[in-house]
MDAnalysis code that builds the backbone (N, CA, C; Angstrom):
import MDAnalysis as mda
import numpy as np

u = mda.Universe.empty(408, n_residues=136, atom_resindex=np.repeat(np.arange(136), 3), trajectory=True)
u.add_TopologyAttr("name", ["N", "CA", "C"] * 136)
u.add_TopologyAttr("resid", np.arange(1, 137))
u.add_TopologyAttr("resname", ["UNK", "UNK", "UNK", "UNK", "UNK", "UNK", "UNK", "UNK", "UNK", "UNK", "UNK", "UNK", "UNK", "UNK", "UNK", "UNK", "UNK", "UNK", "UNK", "UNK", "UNK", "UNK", "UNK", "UNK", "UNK", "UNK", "UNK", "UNK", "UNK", "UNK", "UNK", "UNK", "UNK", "UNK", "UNK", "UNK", "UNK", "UNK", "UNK", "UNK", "UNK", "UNK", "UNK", "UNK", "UNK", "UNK", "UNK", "UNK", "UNK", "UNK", "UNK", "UNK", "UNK", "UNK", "UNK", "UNK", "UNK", "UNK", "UNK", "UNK", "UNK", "UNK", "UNK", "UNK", "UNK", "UNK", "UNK", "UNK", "UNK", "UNK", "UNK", "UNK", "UNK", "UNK", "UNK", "UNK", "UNK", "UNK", "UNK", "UNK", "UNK", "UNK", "UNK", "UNK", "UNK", "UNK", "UNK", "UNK", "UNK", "UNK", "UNK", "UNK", "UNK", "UNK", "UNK", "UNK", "UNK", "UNK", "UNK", "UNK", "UNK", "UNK", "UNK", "UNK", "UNK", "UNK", "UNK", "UNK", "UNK", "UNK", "UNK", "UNK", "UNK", "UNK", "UNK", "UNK", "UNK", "UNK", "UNK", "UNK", "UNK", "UNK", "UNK", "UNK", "UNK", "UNK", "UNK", "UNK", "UNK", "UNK", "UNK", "UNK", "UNK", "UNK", "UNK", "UNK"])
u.atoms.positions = np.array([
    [0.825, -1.195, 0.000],
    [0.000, 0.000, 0.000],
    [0.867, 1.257, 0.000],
    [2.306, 1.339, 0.882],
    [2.588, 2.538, 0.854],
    [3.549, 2.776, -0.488],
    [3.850, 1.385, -1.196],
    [3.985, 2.077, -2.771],
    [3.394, 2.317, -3.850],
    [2.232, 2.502, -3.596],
    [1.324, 2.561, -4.224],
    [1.363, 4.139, -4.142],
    [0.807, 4.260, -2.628],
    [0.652, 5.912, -2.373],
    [2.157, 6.504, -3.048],
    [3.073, 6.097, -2.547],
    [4.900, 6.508, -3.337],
    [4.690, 6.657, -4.512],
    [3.944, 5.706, -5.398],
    [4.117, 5.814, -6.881],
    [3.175, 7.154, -7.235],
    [2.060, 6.858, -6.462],
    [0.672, 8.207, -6.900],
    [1.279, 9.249, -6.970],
    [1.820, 9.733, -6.022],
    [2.407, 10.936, -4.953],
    [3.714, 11.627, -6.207],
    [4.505, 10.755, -7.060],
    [5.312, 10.826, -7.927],
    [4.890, 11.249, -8.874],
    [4.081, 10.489, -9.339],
    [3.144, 10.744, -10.709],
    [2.323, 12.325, -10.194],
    [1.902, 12.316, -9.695],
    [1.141, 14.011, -9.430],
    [2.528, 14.994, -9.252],
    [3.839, 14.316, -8.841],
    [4.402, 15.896, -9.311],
    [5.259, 15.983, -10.564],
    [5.381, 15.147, -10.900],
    [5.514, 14.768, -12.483],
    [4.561, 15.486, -13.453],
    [3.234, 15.104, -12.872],
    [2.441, 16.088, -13.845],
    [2.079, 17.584, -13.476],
    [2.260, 17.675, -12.099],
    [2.490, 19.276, -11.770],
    [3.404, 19.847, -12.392],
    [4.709, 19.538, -12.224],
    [6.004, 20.069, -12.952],
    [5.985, 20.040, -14.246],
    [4.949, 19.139, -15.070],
    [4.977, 19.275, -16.561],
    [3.996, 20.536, -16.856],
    [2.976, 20.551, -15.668],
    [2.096, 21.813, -15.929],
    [2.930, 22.879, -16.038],
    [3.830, 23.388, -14.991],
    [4.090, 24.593, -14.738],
    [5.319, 24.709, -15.831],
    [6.016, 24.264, -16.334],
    [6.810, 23.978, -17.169],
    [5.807, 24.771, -18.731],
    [5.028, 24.204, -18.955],
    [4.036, 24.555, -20.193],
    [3.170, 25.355, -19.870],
    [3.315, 26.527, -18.484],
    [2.572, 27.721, -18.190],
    [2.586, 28.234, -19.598],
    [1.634, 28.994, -20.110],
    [1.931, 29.692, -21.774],
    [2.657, 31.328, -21.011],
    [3.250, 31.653, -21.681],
    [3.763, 33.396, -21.519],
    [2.243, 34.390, -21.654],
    [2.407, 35.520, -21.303],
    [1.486, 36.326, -20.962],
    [2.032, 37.526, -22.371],
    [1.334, 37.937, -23.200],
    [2.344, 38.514, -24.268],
    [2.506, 40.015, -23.513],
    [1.304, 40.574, -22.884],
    [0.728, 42.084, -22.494],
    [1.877, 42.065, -21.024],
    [2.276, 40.999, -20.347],
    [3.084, 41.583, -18.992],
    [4.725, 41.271, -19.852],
    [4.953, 40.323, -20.856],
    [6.081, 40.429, -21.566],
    [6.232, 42.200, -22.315],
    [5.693, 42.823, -22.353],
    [5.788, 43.949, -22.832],
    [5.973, 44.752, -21.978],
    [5.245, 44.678, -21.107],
    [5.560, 45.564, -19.739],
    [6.795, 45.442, -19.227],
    [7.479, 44.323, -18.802],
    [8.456, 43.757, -18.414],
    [9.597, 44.882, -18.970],
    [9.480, 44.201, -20.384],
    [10.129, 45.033, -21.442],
    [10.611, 46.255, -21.131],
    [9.730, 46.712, -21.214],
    [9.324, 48.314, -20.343],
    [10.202, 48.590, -18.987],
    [9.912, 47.968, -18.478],
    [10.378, 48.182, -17.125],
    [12.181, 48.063, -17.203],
    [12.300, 47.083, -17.477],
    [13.812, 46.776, -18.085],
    [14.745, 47.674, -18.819],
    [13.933, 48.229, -19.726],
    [14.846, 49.067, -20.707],
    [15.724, 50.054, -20.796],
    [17.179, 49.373, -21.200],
    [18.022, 50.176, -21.210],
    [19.047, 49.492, -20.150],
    [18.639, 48.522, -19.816],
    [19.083, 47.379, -18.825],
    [20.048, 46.173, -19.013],
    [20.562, 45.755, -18.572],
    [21.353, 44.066, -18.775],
    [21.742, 43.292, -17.701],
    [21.178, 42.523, -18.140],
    [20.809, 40.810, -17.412],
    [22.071, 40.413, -17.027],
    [22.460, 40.339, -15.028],
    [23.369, 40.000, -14.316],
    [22.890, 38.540, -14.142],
    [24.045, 37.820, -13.388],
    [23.649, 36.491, -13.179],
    [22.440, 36.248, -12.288],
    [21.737, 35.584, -11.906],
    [20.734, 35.059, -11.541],
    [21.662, 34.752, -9.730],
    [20.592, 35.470, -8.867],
    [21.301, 34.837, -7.245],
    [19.749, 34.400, -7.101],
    [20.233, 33.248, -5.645],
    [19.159, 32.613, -4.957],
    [18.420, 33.369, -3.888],
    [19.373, 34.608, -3.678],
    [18.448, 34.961, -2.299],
    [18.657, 36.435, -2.614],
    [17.651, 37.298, -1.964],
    [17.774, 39.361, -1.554],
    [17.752, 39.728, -0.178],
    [18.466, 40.128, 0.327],
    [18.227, 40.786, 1.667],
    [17.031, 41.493, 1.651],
    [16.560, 41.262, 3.003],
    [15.363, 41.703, 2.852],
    [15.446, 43.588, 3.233],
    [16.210, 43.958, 4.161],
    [16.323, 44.793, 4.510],
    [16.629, 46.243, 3.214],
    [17.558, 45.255, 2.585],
    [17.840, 46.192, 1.091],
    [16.967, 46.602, 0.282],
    [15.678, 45.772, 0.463],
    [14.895, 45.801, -0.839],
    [13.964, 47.629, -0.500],
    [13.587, 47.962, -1.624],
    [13.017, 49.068, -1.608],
    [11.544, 49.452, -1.940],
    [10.988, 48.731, -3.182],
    [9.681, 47.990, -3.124],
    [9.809, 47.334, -4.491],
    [8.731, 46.504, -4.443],
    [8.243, 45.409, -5.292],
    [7.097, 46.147, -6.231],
    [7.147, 45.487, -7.894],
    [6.243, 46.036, -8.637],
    [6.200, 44.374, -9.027],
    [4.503, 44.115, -9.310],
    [3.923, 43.023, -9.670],
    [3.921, 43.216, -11.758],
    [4.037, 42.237, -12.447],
    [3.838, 42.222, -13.900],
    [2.698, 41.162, -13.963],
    [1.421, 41.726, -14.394],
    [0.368, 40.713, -14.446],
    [1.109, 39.336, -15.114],
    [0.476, 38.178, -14.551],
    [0.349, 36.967, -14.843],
    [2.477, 36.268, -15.845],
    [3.601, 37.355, -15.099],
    [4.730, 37.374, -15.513],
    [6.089, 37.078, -14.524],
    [5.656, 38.469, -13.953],
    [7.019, 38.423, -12.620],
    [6.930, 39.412, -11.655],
    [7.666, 39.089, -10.455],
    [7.938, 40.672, -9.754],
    [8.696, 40.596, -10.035],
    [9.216, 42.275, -9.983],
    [10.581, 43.357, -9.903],
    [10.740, 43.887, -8.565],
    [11.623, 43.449, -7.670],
    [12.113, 43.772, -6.743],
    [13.435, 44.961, -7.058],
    [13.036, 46.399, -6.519],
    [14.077, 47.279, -6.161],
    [15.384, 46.890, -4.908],
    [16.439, 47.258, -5.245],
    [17.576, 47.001, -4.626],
    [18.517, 47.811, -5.022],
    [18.357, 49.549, -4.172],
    [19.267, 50.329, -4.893],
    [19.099, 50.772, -6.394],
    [20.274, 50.435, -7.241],
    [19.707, 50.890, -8.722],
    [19.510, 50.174, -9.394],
    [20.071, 48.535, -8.817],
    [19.360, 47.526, -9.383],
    [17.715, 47.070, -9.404],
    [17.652, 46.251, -10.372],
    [15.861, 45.513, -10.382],
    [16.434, 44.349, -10.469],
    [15.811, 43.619, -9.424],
    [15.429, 42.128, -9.583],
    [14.066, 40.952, -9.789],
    [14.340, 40.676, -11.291],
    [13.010, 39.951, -11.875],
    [12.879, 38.522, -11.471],
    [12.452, 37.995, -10.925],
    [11.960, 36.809, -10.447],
    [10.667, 35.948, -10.837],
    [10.798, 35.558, -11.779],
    [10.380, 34.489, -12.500],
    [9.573, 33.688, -11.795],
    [8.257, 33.540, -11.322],
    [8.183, 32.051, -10.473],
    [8.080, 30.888, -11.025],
    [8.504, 30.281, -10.129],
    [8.988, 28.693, -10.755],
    [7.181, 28.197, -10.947],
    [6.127, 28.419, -10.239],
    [4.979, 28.199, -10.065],
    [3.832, 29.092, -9.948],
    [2.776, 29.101, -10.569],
    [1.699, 30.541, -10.095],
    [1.486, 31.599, -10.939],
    [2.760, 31.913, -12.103],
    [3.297, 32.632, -12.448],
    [1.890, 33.737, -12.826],
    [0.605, 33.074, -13.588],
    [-0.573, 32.909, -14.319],
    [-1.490, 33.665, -13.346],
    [-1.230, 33.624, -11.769],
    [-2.228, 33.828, -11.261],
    [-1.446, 35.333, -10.319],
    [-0.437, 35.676, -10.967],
    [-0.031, 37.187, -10.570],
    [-0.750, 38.405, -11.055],
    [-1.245, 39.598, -10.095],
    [-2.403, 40.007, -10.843],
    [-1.597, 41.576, -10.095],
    [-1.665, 42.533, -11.060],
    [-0.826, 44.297, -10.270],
    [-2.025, 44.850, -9.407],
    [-3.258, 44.077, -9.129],
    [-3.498, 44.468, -7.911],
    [-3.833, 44.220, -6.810],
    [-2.907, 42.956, -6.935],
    [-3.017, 42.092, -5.710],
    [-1.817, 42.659, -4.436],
    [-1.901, 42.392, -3.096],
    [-1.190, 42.476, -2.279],
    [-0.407, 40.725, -2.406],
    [1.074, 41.424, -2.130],
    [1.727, 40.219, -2.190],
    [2.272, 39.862, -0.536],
    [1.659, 39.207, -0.206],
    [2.039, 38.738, 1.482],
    [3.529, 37.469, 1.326],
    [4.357, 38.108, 2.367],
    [5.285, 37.045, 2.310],
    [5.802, 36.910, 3.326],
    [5.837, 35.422, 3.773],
    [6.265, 35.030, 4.733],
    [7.804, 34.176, 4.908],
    [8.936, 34.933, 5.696],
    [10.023, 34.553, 5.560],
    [10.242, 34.505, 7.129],
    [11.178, 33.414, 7.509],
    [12.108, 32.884, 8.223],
    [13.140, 33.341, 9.103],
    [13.584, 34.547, 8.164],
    [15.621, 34.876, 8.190],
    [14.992, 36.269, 7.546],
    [15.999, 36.780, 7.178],
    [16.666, 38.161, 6.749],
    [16.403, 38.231, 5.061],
    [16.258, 36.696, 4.437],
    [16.172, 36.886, 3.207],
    [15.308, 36.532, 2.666],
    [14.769, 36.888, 1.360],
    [14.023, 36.554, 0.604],
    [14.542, 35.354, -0.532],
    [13.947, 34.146, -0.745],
    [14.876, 33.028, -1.136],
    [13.648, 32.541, -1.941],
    [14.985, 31.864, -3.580],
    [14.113, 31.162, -4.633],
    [13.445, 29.970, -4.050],
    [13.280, 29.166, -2.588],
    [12.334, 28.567, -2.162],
    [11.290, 29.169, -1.621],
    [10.862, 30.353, -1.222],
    [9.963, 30.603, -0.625],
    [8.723, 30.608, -1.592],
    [7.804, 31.007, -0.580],
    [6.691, 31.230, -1.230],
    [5.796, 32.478, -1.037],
    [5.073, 33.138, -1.987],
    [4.668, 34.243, -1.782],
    [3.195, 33.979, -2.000],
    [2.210, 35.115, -0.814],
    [0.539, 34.312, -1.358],
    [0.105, 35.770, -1.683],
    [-0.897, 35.850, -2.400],
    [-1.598, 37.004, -3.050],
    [-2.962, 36.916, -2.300],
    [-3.404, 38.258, -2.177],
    [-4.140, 38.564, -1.408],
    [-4.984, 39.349, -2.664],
    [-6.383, 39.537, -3.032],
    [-6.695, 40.308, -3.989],
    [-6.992, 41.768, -2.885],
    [-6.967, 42.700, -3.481],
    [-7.075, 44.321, -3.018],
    [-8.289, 45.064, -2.583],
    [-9.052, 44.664, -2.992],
    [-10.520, 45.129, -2.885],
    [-11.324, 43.980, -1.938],
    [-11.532, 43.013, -1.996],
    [-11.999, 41.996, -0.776],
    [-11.323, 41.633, 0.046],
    [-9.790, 41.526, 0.222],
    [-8.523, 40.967, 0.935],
    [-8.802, 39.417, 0.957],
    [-9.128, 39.032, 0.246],
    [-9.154, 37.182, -0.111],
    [-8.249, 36.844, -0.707],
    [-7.671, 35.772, -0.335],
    [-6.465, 34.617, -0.297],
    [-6.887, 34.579, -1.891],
    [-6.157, 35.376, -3.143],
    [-6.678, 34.643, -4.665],
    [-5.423, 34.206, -4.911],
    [-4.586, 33.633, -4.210],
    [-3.659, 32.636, -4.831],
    [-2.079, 32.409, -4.417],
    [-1.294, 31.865, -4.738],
    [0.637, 31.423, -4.597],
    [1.510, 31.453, -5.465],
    [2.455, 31.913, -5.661],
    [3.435, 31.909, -6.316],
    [4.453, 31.274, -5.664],
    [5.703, 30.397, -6.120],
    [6.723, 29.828, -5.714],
    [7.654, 30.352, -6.755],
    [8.428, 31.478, -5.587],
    [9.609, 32.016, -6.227],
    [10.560, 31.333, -6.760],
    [11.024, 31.764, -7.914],
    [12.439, 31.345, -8.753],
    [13.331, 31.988, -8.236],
    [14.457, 31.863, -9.512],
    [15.786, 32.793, -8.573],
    [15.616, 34.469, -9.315],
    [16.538, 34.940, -8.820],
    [16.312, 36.649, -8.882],
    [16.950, 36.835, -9.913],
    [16.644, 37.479, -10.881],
    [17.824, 37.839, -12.106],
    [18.034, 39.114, -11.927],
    [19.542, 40.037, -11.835],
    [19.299, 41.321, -11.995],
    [19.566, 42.185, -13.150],
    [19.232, 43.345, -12.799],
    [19.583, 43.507, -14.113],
    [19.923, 45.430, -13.415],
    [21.054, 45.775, -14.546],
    [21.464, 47.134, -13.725],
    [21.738, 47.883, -15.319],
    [21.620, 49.221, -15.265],
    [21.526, 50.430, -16.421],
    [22.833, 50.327, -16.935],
    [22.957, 50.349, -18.399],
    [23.858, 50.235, -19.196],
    [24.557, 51.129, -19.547],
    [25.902, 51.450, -18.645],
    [26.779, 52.281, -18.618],
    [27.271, 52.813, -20.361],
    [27.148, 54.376, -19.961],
    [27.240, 54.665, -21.608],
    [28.722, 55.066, -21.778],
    [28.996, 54.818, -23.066],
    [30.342, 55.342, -23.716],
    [30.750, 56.945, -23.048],
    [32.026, 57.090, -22.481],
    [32.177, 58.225, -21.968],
    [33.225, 58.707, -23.101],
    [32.959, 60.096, -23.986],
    [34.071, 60.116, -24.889],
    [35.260, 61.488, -24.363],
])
C-alpha cells in the first residue's frame, strides 16, 4: 500500500512540474516587463535578496515581480503561479531569516476583498542594472 501511495504521490508531481513547465507566456506583462527593463542588462541570476535592502516590489500581471535594490531591479520568474499574478493584488510574504529566497513562497491577497486569490513559488532573482554609456 505505501507504494502505491509513493508511486501516486510521484506521478502528481511529475504532472504538476509538466504543468508549470508549459505555463503559456502572458504577451501584455512580456511587454511591460520590457518596459520596465529598458536600457538594462541581465546579471547572473542569485538565490536569495536581503530583505532589509529591498526598496519595493512592482507586480507584472500573470509574468514576474521586480524587486528594487538600490539601482538595481530584480526579476523573479516564479517557478509556479506565475498565471495567477495580478498588479493588484497584495503580495504577502512570509520569511524565516533576513532573506528573501528562490524557495519561498509568496501568497496574493486580492485588493478590494482581501481574499487569499492565490501562490506563487519564487524562482531565482535575475538582476539587471543600467547600461553604462560610452564616456568620450
Amino acid at each position: 500500500m505505501r507504494a502505491l501511495l509513493t508511486a501516486a504521490s510521484l506521478s502528481m508531481l511529475a504532472l504538476s512540474s509538466a504543468a508549470v513547465a508549459d505555463e503559456p507566456t502572458y504577451p501584455k506583462g512580456e511587454e511591460e516587463l520590457a518596459k520596465v527593463l529598458e536600457g538594462r542588462v541581465a546579471g547572473k541570476p542569485v538565490g536569495c535578496l536581503s530583505i532589509s535592502a529591498m526598496q519595493n516590489s512592482m507586480v507584472i500581471d500573470k509574468t514576474a515581480i521586480v524587486y528594487r535594490v538600490g539601482s538595481k531591479l530584480y526579476v523573479n520568474r516564479p517557478r509556479a503561479g506565475a498565471s495567477s499574478l495580478d498588479s493588484d493584488d497584495i503580495l504577502l510574504t512570509k520569511i524565516s531569516g533576513s532573506q528573501l529566497c528562490n524557495v519561498d513562497k509568496v501568497d496574493l491577497i486580492d485588493r478590494t476583498s482581501r481574499m487569499w486569490s492565490g501562490f506563487v513559488s519564487l524562482g531565482d532573482f535575475v538582476p539587471y542594472e543600467r547600461v553604462k554609456s560610452a564616456s568620450r
